[in-house]
C-alpha positions in Angstrom: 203.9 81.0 99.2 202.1 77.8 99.8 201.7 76.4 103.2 201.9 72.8 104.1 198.5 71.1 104.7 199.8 69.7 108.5 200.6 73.2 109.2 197.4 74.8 108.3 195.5 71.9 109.6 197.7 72.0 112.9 197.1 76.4 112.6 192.9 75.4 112.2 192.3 73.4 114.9 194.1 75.9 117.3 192.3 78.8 116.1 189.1 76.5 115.8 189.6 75.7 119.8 190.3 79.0 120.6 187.4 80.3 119.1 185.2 77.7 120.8 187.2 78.5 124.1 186.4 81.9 123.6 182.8 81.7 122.5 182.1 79.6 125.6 183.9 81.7 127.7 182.2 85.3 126.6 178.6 83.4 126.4 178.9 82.1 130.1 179.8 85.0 131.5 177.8 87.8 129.6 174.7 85.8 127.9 174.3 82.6 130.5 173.2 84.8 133.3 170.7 86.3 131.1 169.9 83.1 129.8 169.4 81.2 133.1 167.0 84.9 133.9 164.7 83.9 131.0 164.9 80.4 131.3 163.8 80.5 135.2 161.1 83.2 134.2 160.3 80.9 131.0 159.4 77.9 133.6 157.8 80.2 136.5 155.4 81.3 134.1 154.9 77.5 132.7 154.5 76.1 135.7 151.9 79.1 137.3 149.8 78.4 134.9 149.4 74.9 135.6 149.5 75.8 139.5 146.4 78.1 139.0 144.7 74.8 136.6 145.0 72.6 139.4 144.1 75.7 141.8 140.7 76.3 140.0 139.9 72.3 140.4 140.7 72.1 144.2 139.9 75.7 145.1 138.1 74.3 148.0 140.3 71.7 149.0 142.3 73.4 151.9 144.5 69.9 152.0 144.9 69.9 147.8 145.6 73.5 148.1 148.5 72.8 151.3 150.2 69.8 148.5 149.7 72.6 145.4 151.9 74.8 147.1 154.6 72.7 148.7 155.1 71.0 145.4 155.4 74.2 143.2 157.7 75.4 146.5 160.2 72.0 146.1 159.9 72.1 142.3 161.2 75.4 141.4 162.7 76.9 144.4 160.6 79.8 144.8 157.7 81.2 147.0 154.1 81.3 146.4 150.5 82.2 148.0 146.9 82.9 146.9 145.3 86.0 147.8 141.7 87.1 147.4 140.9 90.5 145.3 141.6 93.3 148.1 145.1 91.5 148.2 144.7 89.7 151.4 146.4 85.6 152.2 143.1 84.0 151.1 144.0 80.2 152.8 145.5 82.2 155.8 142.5 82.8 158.3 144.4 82.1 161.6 145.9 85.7 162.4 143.3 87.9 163.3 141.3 89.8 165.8 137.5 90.0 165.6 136.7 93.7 167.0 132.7 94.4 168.0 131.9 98.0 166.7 130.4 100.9 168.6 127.1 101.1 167.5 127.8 104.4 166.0 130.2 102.8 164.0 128.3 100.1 163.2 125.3 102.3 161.6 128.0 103.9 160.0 129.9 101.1 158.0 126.6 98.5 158.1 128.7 95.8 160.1 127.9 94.6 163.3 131.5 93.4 163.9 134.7 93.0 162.0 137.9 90.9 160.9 141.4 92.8 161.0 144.4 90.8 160.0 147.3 91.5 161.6 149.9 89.9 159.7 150.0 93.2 158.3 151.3 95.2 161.2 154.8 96.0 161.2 156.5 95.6 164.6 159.6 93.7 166.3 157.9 90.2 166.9 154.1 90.7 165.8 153.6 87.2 166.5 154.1 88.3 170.1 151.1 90.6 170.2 148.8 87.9 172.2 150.3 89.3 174.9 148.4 92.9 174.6 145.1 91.2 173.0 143.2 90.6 175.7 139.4 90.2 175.1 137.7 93.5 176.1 140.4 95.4 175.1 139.5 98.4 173.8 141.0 99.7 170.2 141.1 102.1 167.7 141.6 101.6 164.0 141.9 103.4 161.0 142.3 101.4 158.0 141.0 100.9 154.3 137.7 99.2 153.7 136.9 97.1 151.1 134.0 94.4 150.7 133.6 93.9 154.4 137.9 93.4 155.0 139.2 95.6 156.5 143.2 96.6 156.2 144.7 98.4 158.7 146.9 101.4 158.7 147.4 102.5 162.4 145.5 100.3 165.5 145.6 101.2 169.0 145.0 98.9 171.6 143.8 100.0 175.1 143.3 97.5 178.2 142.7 99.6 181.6 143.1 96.4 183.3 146.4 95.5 181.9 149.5 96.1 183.3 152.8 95.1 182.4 155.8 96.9 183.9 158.2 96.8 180.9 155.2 99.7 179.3 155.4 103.2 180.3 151.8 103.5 179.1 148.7 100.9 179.0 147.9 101.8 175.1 150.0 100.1 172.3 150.2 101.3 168.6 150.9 99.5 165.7 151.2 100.5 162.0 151.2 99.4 158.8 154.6 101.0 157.9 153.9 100.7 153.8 150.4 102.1 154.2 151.4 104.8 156.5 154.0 106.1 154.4 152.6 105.9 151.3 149.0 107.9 153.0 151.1 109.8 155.4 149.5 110.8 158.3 146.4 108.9 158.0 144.2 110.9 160.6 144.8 114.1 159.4 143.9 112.6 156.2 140.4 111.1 157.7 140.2 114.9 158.8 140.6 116.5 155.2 138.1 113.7 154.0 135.5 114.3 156.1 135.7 118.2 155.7 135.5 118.2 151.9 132.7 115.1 152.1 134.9 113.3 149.4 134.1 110.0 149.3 136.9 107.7 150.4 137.6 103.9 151.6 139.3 104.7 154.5 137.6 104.5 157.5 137.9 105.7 161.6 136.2 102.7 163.6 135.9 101.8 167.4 135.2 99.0 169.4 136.3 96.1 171.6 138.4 93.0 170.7 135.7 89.9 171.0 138.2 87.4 170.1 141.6 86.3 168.5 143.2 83.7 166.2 147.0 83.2 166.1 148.7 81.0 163.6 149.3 77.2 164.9 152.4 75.4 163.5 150.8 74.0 160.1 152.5 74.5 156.6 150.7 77.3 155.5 151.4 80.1 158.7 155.3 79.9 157.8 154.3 82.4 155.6 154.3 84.7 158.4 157.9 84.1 159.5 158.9 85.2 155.4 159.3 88.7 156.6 160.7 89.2 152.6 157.9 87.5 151.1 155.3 89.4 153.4 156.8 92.7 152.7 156.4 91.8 148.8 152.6 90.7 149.5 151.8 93.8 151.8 153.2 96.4 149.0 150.8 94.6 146.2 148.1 94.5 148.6 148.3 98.4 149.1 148.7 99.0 144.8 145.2 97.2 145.1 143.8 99.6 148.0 145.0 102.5 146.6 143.5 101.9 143.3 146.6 102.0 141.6 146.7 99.1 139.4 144.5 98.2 135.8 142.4 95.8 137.2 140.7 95.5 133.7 143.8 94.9 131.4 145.7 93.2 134.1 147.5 89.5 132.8 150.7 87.8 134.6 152.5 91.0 136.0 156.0 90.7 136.6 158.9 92.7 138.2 162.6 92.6 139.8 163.7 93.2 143.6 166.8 93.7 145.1 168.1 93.0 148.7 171.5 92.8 149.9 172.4 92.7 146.5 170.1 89.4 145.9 168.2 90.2 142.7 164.3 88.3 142.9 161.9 87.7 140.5 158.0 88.8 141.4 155.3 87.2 139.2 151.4 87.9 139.9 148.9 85.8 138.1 145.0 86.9 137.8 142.6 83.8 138.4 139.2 85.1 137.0 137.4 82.0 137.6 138.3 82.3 141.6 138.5 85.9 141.9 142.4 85.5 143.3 145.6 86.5 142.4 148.3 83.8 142.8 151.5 85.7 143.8 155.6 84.0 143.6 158.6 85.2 144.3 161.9 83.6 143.5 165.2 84.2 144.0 168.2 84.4 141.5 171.2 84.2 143.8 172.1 80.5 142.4 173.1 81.7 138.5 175.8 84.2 140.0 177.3 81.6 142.4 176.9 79.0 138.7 179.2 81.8 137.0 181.4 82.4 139.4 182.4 78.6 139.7 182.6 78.3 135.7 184.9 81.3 136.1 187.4 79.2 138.1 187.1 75.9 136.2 188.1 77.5 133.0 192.3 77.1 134.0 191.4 73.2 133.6 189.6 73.9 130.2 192.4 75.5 129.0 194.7 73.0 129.6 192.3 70.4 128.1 192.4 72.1 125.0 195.8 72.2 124.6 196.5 68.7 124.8 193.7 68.3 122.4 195.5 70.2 119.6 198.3 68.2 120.5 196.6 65.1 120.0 194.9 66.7 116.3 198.2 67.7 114.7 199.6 64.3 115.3 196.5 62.5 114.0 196.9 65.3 110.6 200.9 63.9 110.2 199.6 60.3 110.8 196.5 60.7 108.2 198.0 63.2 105.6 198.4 60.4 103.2 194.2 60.1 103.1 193.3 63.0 100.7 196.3 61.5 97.6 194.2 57.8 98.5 190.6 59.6 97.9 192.1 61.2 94.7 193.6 58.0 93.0 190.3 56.0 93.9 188.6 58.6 92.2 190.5 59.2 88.9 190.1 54.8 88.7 186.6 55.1 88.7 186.5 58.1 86.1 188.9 56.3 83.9 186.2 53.5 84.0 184.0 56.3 83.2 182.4 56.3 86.1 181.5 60.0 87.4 179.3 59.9 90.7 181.9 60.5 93.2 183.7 63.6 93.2 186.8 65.0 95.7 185.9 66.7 99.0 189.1 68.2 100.2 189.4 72.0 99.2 192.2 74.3 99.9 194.7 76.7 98.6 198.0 74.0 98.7 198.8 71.7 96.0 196.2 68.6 96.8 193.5 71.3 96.9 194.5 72.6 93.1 194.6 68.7 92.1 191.8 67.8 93.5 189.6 70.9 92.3 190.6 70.1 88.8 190.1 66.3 88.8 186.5 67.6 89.6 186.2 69.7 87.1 187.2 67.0 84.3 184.9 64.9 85.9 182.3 67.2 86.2 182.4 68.2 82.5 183.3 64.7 80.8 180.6 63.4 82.9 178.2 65.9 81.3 179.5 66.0 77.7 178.8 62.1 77.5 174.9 62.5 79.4 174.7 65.0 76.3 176.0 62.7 74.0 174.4 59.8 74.7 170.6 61.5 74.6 171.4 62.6 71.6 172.5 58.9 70.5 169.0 57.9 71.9 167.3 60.7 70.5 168.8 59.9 66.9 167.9 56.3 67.4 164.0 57.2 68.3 164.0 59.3 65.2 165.4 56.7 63.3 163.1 53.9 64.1 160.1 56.2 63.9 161.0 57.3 60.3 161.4 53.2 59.9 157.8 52.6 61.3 156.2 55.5 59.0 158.2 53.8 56.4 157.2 50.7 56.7 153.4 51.5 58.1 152.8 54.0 54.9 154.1 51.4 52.7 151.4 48.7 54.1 148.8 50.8 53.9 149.3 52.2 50.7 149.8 48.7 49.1 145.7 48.1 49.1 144.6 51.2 47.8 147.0 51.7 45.0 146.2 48.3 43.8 142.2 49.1 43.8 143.3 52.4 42.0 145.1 51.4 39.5 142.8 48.5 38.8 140.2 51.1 38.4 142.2 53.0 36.1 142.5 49.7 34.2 139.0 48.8 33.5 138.5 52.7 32.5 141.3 52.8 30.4 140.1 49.7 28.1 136.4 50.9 28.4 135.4 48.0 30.4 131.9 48.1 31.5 131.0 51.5 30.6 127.8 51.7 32.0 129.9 51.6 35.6 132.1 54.3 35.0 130.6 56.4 37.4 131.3 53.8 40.1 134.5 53.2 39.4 135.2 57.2 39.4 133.4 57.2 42.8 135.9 54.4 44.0 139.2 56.2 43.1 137.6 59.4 44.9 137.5 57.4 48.2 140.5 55.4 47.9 142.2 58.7 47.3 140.6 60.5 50.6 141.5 57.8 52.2 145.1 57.9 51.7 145.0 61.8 52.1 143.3 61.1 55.5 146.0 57.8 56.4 148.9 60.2 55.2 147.3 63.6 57.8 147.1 60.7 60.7 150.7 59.6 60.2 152.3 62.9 60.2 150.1 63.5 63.0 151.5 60.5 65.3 154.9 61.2 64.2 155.0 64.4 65.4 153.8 63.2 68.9 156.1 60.2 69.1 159.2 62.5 68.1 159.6 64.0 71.9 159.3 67.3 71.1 155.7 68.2 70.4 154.8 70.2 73.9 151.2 70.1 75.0 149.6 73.4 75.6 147.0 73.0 78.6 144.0 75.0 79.7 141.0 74.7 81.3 137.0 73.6 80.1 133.8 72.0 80.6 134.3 68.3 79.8 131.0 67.6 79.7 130.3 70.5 77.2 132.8 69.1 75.0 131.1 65.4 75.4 127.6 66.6 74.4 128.9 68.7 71.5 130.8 65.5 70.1 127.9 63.6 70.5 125.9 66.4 68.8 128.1 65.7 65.5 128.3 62.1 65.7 124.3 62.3 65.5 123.8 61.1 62.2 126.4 58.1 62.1 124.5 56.9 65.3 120.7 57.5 64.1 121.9 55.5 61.1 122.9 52.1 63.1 120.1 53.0 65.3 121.9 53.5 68.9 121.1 55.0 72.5 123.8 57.1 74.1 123.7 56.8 77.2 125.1 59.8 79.1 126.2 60.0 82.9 127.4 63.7 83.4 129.1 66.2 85.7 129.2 69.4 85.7 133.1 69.6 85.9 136.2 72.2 84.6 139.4 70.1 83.7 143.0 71.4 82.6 143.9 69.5 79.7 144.3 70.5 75.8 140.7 70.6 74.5 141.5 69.9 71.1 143.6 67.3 71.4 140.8 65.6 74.4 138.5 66.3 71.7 140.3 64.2 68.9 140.3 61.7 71.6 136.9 61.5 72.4 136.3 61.5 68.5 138.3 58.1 68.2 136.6 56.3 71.1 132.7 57.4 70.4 134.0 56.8 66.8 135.0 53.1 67.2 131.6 52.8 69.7 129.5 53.7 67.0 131.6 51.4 64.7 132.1 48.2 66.3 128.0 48.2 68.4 125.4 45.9 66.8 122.9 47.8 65.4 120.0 49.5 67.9 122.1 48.7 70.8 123.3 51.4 73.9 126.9 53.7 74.1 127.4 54.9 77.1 129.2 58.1 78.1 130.3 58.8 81.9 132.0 61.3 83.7 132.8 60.1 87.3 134.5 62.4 89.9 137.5 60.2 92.1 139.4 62.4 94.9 140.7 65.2 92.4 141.1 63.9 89.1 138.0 62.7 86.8 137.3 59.5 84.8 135.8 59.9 81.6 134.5 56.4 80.0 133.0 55.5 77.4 131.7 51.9 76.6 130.0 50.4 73.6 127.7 46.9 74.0 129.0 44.3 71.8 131.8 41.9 71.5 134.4 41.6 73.9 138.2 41.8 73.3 140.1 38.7 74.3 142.5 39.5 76.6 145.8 39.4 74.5 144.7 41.7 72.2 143.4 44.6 75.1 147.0 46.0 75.2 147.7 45.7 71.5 145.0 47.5 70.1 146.8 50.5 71.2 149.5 49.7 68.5 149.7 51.4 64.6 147.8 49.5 62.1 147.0 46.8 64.3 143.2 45.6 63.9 142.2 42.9 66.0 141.0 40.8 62.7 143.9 39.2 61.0 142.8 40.1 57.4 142.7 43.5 58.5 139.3 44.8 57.0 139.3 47.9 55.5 135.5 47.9 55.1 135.6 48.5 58.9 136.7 52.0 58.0 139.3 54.1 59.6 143.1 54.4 59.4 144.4 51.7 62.2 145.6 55.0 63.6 143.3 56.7 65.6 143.9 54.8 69.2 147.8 54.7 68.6 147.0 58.9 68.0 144.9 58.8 71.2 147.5 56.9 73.2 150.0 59.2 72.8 148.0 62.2 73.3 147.0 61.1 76.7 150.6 60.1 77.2 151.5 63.3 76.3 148.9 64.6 79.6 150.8 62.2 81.6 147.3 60.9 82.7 146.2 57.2 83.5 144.0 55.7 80.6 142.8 52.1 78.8 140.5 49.5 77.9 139.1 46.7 79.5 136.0 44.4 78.9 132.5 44.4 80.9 130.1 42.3 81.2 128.6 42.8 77.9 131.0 45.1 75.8 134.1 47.0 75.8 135.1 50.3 77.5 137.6 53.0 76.6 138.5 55.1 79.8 141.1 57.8 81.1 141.7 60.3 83.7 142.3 64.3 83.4 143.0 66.3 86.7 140.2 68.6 88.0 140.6 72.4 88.3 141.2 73.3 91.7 
């Protein structure tokens, strides 16, 4: 049972809506959270490398450096530091304390005094610490040494002249709590080290605090305060200690965190050039907040959509009256057989069948008459060559049958006997000359019937140029000529026997139509790929109406038509089509002192 085409219009565009409802729906809540992930990622990675660009121009720019990073900060909502290759804050020398070794220890590490940041120490406020960091104060480290830094795990700090009542004891300890963990007990460690003389970074070192820096309110110390950012810092900074990373293979590194159920994105750049690794963090929080609103926006979605169907299946009743317009303009213009516009509506109900079988008919009368009328033309081309071989063959034969059959005259009666042998040697050329005429008609009407197909292949065209040359030898030694040649060494695609013939005809009118001990010359020029063959004869020029027209069958550029010229008329009307038949430029034009016959044949590539 056929449906009516408002109802299944009216029955599409709800199901059409629905399915865009519900496409939009399951891609925002399953795929646009992964999408935002990538995307975010996508533009971190973008814009770190142009971070570490500019980075690498400015490296010692401490002021560049400060604008780098709040830029990349406001730009893509996310963190981001530089540190130097043991993992340390590279820009961040204003949290330390400068310790003056023993001289034991001293001998023993080849430093005189050393550096210990202490952003790295774990504690309630470590910001505070100035209080305990008095200069003389003893203390007692145990750390990681690298390149002169050194990274502490466990510090002591001893001051005998310090007192503070709220301390039981007048020694403070503070720990790196990653480091710790991840060595676990780092003195009994030193003590295992030292007894099996294993070779090791870490270190046992003594001495006095000299001095101490602690971080002033500029923009790069509110690193410090990021307790979450630190932490991330601090754990990379120990992968690189403890050897535990591919230093040689290492690219952009990144990974995923988790805290309080806020998922963050960790990306860690290598800068070769500045021996640093440019570490961001970022946080994700904003793409689950973005679903969770689309979520509750969907109820007014919904009830946009459904006035929108509304709104559809009353425009369908209005309009259902388009589809029978479109047919009956159609049907006029193939009743005026006119067949380029054809019926777009397609569907299972009654206009669908009408219209699917106008287009047929139209398709199919629309090709029967393309067939019929190139076989009309076809018929007619056939026609008027048969006409023009008709009438050419009955031209040319006119003049030689009448000199034949006066011949056969005068030998009949016995008429100047003593010239028999002449008038026998005229019939013979007369007749070859009609056999050739006859072989060069046949030959041009096959060409000119539209369904000879050219055979190409590949050759030397200057082999074929000297070898016609080479034949023509003793008509041009006769007349006395120079030829000229100007030739490349060059493989074309073309027919080679049918090129041939048409190098035949132009050398052959050369030779026929140059004064006597005067130059033909032959070039082969090379133009982008395709090459121009020429060939041009010293001697009269050809007034300019006749330079197309000497092209045409029989036509000689004399009005009387000379037959002691030689030739059939036929040779650059055979040559025309040939090169026609190549689909390749040729012609004739006059120079300063003769005529030249050109065309062009496409180079092997």
């Amino acid at each position: 049972m056929k449906r009516g085409i408002v109802y299944k219009l009216f029955l599409l565009t709800t199901m059409l809506c629905v399915l865009i409802l519900a496409t939009i729906f399951v891609g925002q809540t399953i795929f646009f959270k992964q999408f935002y992930i990538n995307k975010k990622v996508g533009d971190l990675e973008s814009n770190l490398t142009v971070f570490e660009k500019e980075y690498q121009k400015n490296s010692h720019d401490m002021t560049k450096i400060q604008q780098l990073v709040r830029d990349f900060t406001d730009e893509n909502n996310a963190w981001i530091t530089i540190l130097d290759q043991s993992g340390h804050l590279k820009h961040e020398d204003d949290f330390y304390i400068e310790v003056q070794l023993h001289e034991d220890y001293q001998t023993m590490v080849g430093l005189k005094t050393i550096k210990v940041p202490l952003y790295v120490i774990d504690g309630e406020n470590p910001v505070q610490l100035s209080e305990s960091l008095l200069k003389n104060s003893q203390v007692n480290l145990i750390g990681i040494l690298k390149e002169s830094q050194l990274t502490p795990i466990e510090m002591i700090i001893e001051n005998e002249t310090y007192t503070n009542p709220n301390l039981l004891e007048k020694s403070l300890t503070y720990r790196n709590n990653l480091l710790y963990k991840k060595i676990g007990r780092p003195r009994e460690k030193l003590k295992e080290l030292y007894a099996s003389n294993e070779n090791s970074d870490m270190v046992h070192l003594e001495g006095k605090i000299i001095s101490f820096q602690f971080p002033q309110s500029n923009n790069l110390s509110i690193i410090y305060s990021n307790l979450l950012f630190l932490e991330q810092i601090k754990d990379f900074q120990n992968k690189i200690l403890l050897n535990e990373l591919d230093f040689q293979n290492f690219t952009t590194q990144q990974s995923n965190y988790v805290q309080n159920d806020i998922k963050y994105k960790i990306l860690i750049t290598k800068s070769d050039e500045t021996n640093s690794y440019i570490f961001s963090m970022a946080s994700l929080q904003p793409v689950d907040e973005a679903v969770q609103m689309i979520e509750e926006y969907y109820i007014y979605i919904v009830a946009f959509v459904f006035i929108l169907i509304l709104l559809a299946s009353f425009y369908y009743s209005v309009k259902i009256a388009k589809p029978l317009l479109r047919i009956n303009r159609t049907t006029e213009k193939i009743a005026n057989l006119d067949f380029s516009e054809t019926i777009a509506v397609h569907s299972q109900d009654e206009i669908g069948d009408l219209s699917r079988n106008i287009n047929v008919l139209s398709n199919r009368l629309s090709m029967y008459i393309d067939q019929l009328q190139q076989d009309i033309e076809k018929e007619k081309k056939l026609e008027n060559t048969r006409k023009e071989f008709i009438s050419g063959v009955s031209h040319e034969l006119k003049t030689p049958i009448s000199i034949m059959k006066s011949c056969i005259t005068i030998l009949r009666g016995n008429v100047a006997n003593h010239k028999k042998e002449y008038y026998f040697d005229a019939l013979e050329q007369e007749v070859d000359k009609m056999d050739l005429l006859i072989i060069d008609m046949l030959e041009l009407a096959k060409y000119e019937s539209g369904t000879y197909k050219m055979q190409m292949d590949a050759f030397y065209i200057h082999s074929l140029l000297e070898e016609i040359c080479q034949k023509l030898m003793p008509e041009i030694e006769q007349k006395q000529l120079r030829v000229e040649t100007h030739l490349l060494q060059i493989e074309v695609v073309a027919n080679q026997r049918r090129i041939e013939q048409v190098l035949m005809n132009f050398l052959t009118n050369a030779i026929r139509y140059s004064p006597a001990q005067e130059s033909i010359i032959v070039a082969i020029e090379a133009e982008g790929k395709q090459v121009r063959i020429s060939v041009e004869n010293k001697g009269a020029q050809i007034e300019k109406d006749h330079l197309e027209k000497i092209w045409e069958r029989f036509y000689r550029i004399d009005a009387s038509r000379k037959r002691s010229e030689g030739g059939t008329g036929l040779g650059l009307a055979i040559s025309k089509n040939i090169l026609m038949l190549h689909g390749v430029e040729y012609g004739v034009c006059n120079t300063s002192d003769g005529v030249e016959f050109y065309f062009y044949l496409p180079i092997k590539e």
